[in-house]
C-alpha positions as CSV (number, residue, x, y, z in Angstrom):
1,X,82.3,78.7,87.6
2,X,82.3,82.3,86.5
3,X,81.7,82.4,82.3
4,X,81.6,85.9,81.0
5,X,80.3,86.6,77.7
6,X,82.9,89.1,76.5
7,X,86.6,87.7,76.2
8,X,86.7,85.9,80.1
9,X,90.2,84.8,80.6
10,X,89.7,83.1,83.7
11,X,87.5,82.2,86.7
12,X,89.3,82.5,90.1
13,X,86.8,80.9,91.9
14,X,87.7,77.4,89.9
15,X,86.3,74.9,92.8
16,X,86.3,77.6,95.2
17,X,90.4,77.7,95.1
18,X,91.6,81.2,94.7
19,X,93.6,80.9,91.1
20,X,94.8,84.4,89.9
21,X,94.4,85.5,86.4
22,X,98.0,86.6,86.6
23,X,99.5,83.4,88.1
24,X,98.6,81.7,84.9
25,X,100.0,84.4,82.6
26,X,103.5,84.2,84.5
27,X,103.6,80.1,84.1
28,X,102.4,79.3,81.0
29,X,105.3,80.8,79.1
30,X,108.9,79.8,77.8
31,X,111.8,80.9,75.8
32,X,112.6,80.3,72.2
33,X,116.3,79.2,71.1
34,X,119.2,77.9,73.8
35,X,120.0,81.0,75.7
36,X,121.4,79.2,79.1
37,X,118.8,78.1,82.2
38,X,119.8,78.2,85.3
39,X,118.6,75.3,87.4
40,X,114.7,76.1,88.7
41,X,114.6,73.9,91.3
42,X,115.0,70.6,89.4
43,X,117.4,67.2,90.2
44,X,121.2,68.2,90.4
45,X,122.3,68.0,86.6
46,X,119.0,68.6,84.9
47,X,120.6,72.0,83.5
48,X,123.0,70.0,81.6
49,X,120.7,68.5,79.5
50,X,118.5,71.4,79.5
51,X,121.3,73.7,77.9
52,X,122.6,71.3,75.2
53,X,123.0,73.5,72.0
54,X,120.6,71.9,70.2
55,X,118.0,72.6,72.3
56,X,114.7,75.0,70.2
57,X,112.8,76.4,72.9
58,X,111.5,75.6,76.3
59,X,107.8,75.7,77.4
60,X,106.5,76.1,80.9
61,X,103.3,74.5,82.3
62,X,100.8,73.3,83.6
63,X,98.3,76.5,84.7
64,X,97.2,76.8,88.3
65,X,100.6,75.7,89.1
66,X,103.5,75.5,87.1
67,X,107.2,73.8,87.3
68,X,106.6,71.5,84.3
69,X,109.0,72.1,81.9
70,X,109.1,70.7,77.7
71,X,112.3,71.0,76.4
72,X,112.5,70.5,72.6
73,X,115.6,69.9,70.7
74,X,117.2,68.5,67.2
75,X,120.5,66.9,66.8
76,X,123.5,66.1,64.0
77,X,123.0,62.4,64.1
78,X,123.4,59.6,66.7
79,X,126.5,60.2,68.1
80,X,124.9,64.0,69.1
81,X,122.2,62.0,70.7
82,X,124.1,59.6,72.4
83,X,126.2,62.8,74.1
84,X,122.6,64.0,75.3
85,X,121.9,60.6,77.1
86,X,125.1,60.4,78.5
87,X,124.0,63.6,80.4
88,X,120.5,63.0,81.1
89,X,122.2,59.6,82.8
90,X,123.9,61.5,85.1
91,X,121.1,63.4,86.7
92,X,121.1,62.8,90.3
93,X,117.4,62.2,91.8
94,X,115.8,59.4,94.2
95,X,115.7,56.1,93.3
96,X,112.1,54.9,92.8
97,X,111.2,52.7,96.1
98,X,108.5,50.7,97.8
99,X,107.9,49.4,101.1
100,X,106.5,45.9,101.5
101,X,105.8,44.1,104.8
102,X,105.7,40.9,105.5
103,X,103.1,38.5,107.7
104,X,105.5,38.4,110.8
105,X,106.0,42.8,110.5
106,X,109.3,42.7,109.1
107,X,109.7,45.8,106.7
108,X,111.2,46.0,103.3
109,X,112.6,48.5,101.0
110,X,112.4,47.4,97.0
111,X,114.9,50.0,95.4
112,X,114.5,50.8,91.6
113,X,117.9,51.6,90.1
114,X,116.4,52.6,86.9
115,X,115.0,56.0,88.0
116,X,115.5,58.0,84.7
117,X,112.7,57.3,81.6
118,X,113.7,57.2,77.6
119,X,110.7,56.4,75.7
120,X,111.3,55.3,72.1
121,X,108.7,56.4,69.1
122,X,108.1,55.4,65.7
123,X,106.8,58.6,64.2
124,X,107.2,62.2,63.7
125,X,107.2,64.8,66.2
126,X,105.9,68.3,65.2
127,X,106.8,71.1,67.8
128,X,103.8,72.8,69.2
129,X,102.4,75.1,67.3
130,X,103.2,79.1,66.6
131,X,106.4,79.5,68.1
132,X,109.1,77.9,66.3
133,X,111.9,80.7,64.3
134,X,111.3,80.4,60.8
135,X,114.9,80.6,59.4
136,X,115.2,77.4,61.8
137,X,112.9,75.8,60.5
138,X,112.6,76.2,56.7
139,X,115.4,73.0,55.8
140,X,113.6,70.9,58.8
141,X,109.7,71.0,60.3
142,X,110.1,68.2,63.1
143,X,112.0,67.5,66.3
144,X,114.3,64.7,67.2
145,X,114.0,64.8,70.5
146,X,112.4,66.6,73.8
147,X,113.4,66.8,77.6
148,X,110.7,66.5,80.2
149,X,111.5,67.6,84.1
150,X,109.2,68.9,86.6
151,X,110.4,70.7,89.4
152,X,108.8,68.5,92.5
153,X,107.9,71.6,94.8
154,X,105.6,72.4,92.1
155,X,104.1,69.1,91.5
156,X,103.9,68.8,95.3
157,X,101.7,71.6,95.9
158,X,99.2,71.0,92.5
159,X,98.7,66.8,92.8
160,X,99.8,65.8,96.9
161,X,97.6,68.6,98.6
162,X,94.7,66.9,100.0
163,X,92.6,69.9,99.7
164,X,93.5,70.6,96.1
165,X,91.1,67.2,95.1
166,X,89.9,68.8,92.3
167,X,92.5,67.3,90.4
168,X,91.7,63.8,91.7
169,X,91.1,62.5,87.9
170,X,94.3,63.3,87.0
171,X,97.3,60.3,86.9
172,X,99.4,61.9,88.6
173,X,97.4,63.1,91.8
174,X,98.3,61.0,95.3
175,X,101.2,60.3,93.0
176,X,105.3,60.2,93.2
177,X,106.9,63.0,91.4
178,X,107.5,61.6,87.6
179,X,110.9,60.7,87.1
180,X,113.0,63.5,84.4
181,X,112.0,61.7,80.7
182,X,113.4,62.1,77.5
183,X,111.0,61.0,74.3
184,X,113.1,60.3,71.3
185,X,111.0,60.7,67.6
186,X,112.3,57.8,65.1
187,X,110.0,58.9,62.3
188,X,110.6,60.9,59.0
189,X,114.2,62.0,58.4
190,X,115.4,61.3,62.0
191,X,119.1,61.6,62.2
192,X,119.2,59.1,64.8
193,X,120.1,55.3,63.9
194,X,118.5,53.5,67.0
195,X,120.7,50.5,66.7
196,X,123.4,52.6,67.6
197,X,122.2,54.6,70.7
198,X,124.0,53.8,73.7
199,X,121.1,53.9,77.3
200,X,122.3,54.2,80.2
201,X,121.9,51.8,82.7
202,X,119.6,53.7,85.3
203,X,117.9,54.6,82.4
204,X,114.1,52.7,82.2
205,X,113.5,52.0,78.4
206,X,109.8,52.5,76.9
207,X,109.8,51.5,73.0
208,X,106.6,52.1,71.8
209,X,107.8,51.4,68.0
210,X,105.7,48.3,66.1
211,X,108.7,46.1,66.3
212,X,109.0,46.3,69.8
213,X,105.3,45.9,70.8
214,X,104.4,42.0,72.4
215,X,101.3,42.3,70.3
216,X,100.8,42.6,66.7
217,X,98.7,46.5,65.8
218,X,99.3,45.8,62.3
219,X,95.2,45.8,62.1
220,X,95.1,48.5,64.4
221,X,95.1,49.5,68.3
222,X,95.4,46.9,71.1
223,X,94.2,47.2,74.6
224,X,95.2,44.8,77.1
225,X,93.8,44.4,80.8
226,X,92.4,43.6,83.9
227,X,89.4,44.7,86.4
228,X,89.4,44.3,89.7
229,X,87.1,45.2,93.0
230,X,88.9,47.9,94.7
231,X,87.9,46.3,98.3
232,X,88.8,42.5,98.0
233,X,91.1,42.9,94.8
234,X,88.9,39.7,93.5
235,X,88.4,39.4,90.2
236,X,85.3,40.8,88.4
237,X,83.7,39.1,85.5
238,X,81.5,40.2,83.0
239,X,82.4,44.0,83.4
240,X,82.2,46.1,80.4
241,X,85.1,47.8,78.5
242,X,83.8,50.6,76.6
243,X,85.9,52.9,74.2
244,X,83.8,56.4,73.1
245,X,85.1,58.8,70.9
246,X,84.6,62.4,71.2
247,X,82.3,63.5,67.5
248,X,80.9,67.1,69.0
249,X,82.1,69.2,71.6
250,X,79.8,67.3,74.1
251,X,78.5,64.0,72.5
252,X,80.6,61.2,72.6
253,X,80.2,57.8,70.5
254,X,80.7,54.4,71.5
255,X,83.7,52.7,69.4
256,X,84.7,49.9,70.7
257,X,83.5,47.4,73.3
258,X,84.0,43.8,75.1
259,X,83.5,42.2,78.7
260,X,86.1,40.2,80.7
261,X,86.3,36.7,81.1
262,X,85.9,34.4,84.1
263,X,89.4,35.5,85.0
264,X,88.5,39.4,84.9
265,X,90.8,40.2,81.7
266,X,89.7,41.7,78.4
267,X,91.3,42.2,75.3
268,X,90.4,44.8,72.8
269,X,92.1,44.4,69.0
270,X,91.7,46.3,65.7
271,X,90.9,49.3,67.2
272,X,90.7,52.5,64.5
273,X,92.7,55.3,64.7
274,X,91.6,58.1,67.4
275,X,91.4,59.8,70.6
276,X,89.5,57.5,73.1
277,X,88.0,57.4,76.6
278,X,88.1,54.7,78.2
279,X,84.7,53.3,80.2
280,X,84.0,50.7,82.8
281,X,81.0,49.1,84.1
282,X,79.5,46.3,86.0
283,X,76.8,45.7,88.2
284,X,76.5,47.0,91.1
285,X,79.6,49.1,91.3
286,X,80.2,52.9,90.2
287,X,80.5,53.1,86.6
288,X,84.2,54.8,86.2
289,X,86.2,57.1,83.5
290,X,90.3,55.7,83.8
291,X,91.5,57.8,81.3
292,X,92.7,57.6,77.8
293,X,93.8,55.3,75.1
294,X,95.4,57.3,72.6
295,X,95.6,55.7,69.1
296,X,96.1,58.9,66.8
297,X,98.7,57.0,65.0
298,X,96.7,53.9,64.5
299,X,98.7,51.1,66.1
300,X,99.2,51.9,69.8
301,X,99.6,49.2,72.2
302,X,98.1,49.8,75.7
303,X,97.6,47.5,78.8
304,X,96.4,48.2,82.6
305,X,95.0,46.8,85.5
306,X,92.1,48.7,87.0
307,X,89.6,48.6,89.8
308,X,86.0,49.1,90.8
309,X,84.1,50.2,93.9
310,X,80.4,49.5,94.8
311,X,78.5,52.3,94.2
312,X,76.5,53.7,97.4
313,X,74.7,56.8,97.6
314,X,75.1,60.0,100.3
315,X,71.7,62.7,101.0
316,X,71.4,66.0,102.8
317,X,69.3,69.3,102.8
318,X,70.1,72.4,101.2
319,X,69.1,75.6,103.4
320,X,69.6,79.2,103.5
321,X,71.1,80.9,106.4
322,X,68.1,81.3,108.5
323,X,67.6,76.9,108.6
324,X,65.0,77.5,105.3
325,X,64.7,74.6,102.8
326,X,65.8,75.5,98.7
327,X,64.0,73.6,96.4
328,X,65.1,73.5,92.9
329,X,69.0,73.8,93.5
330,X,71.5,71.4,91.6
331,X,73.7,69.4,93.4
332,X,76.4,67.7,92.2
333,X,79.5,65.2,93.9
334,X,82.8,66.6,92.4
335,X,86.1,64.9,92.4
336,X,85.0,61.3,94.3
337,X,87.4,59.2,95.3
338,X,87.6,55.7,96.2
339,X,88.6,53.8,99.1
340,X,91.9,54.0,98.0
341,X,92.4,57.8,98.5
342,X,92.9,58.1,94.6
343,X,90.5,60.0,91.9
344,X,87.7,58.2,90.6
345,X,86.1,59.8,87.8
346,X,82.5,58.8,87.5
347,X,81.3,58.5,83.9
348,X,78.8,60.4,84.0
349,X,78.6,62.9,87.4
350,X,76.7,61.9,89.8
351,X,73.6,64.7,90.1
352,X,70.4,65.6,91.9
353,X,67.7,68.6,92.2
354,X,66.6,69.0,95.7
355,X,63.0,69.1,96.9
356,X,60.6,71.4,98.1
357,X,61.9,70.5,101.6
358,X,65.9,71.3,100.1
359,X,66.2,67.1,100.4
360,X,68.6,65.7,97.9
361,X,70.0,62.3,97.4
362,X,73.2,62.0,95.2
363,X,73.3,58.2,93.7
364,X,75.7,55.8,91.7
365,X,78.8,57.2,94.0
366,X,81.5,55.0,94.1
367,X,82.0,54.1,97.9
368,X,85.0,56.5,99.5
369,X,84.5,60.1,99.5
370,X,83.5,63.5,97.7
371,X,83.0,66.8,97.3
372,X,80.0,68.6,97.5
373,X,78.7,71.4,95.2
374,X,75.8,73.2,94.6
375,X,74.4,75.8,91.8
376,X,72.1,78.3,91.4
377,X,71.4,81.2,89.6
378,X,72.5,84.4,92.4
379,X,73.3,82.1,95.3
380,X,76.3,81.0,96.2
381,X,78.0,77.6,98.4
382,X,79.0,79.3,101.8
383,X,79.6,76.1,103.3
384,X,82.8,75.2,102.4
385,X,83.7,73.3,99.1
386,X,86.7,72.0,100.1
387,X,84.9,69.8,103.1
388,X,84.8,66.0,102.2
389,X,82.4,63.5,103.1
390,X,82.3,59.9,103.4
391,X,80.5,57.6,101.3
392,X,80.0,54.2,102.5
393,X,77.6,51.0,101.9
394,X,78.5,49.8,105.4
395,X,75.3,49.2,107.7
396,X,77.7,49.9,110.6
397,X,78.8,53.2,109.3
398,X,76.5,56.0,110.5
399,X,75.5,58.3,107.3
400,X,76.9,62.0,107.7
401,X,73.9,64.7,108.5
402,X,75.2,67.2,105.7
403,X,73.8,70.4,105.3
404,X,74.5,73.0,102.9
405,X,74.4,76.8,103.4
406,X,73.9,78.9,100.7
407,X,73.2,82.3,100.6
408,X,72.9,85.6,98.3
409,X,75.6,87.2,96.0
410,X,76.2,90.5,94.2
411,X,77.9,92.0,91.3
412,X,80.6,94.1,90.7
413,X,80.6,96.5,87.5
414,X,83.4,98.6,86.5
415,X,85.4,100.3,84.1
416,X,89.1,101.5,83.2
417,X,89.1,104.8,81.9
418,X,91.7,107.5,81.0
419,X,92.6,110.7,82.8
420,X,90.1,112.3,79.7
421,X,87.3,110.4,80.8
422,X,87.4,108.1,77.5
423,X,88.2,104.7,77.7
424,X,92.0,103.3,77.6
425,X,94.2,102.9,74.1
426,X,95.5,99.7,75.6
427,X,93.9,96.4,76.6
428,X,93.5,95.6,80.4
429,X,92.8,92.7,82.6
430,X,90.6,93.4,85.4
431,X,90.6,90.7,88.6
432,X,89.0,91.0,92.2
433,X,90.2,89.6,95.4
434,X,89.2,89.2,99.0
435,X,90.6,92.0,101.1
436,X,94.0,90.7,102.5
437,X,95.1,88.7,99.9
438,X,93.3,85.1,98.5
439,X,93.5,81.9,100.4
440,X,92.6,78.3,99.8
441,X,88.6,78.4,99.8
442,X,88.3,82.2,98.7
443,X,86.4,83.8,96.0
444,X,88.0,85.5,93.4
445,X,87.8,86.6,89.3
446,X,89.7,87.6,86.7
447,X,88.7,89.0,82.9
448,X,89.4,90.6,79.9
449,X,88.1,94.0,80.0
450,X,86.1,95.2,77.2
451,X,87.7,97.7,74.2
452,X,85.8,99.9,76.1
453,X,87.7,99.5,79.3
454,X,84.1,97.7,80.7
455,X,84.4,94.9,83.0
456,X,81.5,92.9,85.4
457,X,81.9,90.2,87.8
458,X,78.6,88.5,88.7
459,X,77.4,86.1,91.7
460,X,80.2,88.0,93.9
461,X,80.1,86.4,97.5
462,X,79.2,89.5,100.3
463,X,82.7,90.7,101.9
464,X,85.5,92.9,101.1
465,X,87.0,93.1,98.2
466,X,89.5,94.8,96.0
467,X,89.9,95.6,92.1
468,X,92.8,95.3,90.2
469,X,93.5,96.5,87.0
470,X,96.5,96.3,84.4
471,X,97.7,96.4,81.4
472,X,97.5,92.8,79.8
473,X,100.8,90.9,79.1
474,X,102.1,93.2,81.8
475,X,103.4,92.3,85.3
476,X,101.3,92.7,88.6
477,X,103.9,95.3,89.8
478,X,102.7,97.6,86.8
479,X,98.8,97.5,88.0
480,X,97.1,100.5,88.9
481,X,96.4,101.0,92.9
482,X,93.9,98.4,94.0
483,X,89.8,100.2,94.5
484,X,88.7,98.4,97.4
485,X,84.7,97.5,97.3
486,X,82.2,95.9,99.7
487,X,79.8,93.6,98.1
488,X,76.2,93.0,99.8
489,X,73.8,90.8,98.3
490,X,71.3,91.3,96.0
491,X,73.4,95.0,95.4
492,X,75.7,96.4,92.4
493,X,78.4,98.0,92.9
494,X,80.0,100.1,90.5
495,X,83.2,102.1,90.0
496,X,85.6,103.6,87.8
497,X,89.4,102.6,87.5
498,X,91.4,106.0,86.2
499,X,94.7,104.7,84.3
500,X,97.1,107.8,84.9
């Protein structure tokens, strides 16, 4: 990745994807107060619970994407509340289903009628931070209640594209699109009286509140759970549970820890307040990262099943274009997945230098597949990082002959200058793209140009470009005429940007 010195906004090359600098500006925005929203693509009757009056503001995410959408609202008391689930019952989307076979073929359909989530907490909601209108706020700080929706072409296209793995870590990737949610906040001086709110019958309950737990956190956070091997879904005993906690930027510190029993289950009690991940070992499988156990308030309650894959190992030889061996390049396996198809998150990434013959062997893999990427100071990946190869421990299973091309790169220095030759008395974002337009697999950049209009894009891949440049917070439609450059490697290339 691409990390500039002075005020980077963004790397376009993320993974080798093609994300633009102003694709994230345009989704990671949102509207205060309850001006009306049309629908944006989500379920049939999602607007009606997006324009209640109450509603605050809404918030768009996630970047590199979009179509998630926070609604945040406060209400008069329960009978306002119970108006809002009355609506948010009457969204229309697909009933949750699985298919199941059984030993003679014969296929069934398990339907979930409950396809709408209302999850139930115990404490105080703040709104996110910065936004909220002061007179609104200065008789009330929290919120009673927020809407969740995302709209499923979006989620789609960021967490279902195969080539998109770099996202594998994430719950939701290989996933169904979540179900609309609404999160209700008990805490503080909630006008809601919980006894009294009426849900809906397709409406899934989570209560998350103390009282409603099956365990007792009076002592602190419970964890609850089982580990399995991914490949025979036997039990495995005598793995490790590990919580660490995050002290420094990139140190973590082990909390918390305990094995499973005979019968593969653990249990972790008393568990202090924090922010956790959450750690699994055992011998001979790949050591895996599932996520986190979130216990900011102290008494949170969390139980899951989980699996593990033996680790195996995969090896290849790093050249340049002519067939020559690089010694001394790092090569890393991003975004591994198991057999299952799904992410899984090694604890610590699996590494290796390669010889003076370019030979590198990447270890502690958990058996499925992976990415491939290597770095190096001037060189850049030109075989492709999107292509995935299989890792296996299977004798019968011939070992893929991977090779890895990487040649030289370039740079790209520039400026934005006024029609007096000085530099501009507004800020500018400068970004670069291939000639005709990025694609999956592309190189591209995007910064923040200096207050003297100064911008510099290093390790550039050779090919035709162009150079962009606008005003920041301003649309693409109001960037000056694109300066098309060709970059060669081991050359600069430099240029002035005139901003009429």
């Amino acid at each position: 990745m691409l990390r500039e010195k002075q005020k980077l906004f963004v790397l376009l090359a993320l993974m080798g994807l093609c994300w633009f600098a102003s694709t994230v500006l345009a989704l990671i925005g949102g509207s205060e107060g309850n001006e009306p929203v049309t629908n944006k693509g989500w379920p049939t009757g999602s607007e009606e619970v997006a324009n209640l009056p109450g509603r605050l503001r809404y918030l768009e995410g996630p970047p590199y994407g979009g179509g998630l959408y926070h609604f945040e609202y406060r209400c008069k008391d329960t009978a306002d509340f119970n108006n809002a689930l009355q609506k948010f019952g009457a969204i229309r989307v697909p009933r949750l289903t699985r298919r199941s076979f059984s030993f003679d073929g014969q296929r069934n359909w398990i339907m979930d009628d409950k396809s709408l989530v209302l999850v139930v907490h115990d404490w105080v909601k703040e709104p996110w931070p910065g936004s909220l209108n002061k007179e609104a706020d200065k008789d009330k700080k929290s919120i009673d209640w927020t809407f969740t929706i995302w709209i499923p072409e979006n989620f789609h296209s960021l967490y279902s594209d195969r080539k998109y793995i770099f996202v594998s870590d994430d719950p939701h990737f290989n996933q169904p699109v979540p179900p609309p949610r609404i999160d209700v906040y008990l805490g503080g001086d909630s006008p809601i009286v919980w006894k009294e709110v009426k849900v809906p019958a397709n409406v899934r309950l989570i209560d998350t509140r103390k009282e409603a737990l099956p365990v007792n956190v009076d002592d602190g956070g419970v964890m609850i759970g089982g580990i399995f091997d991914m490949a025979t879904h036997q039990v495995i005993a005598g793995a490790d549970v590990i919580l660490v906690k995050r002290n420094e930027p990139r140190e973590w510190k082990e909390t918390a820890r305990t094995k499973t029993d005979k019968r593969g289950s653990f249990v972790l009690r008393a568990i202090p307040e924090g922010y956790y991940e959450i750690h699994i070992s055992a011998d001979g499988y790949s050591d895996r990262n599932i996520g986190v156990f979130d216990n900011r308030k102290g008494h949170e309650y969390h139980e899951f099943d989980t699996f593990l894959i033996k680790e195996a190992s995969c090896s290849g030889v790093v050249q340049d274009k002519e067939g020559n061996p690089i010694p001394g390049i790092k090569v890393s396996a991003r975004d591994p997945l198991g057999i299952d198809g799904n992410g899984y998150k090694c604890v610590v990434e699996p590494s290796a230098i390669t010889d003076q013959q370019g030979f590198f062997e990447l270890k502690s893999l958990p058996e499925g597949f992976t990415h491939i990427r290597c770095q190096a100071p001037s060189l850049h990946q030109e075989t492709s990082l999107l292509d995935i190869y299989k890792v296996s421990t299977k004798k019968w299973i011939q070992p893929e002959d991977i090779k890895i091309v990487m040649s030289g790169t370039g740079l790209v220095r520039g400026k934005v200058i006024g029609l007096d030759g000085k530099p501009p008395k507004q800020a500018f974002i400068a970004e670069i793209e291939p000639k005709g337009g990025s694609k999956i697999g592309s190189w591209g950049g995007s910064m923040y140009c200096g207050e003297d209009g100064s911008f510099e894009f290093k390790e550039v891949p050779p090919g035709e470009y162009v150079v962009i440049a606008r005003p920041r917070h301003m649309s693409v439609e109001e960037a000056l005429p694109p300066r098309p450059v060709t970059v060669t490697a081991g050359k600069t290339v430099e240029l002035e940007i005139v901003n009429n």
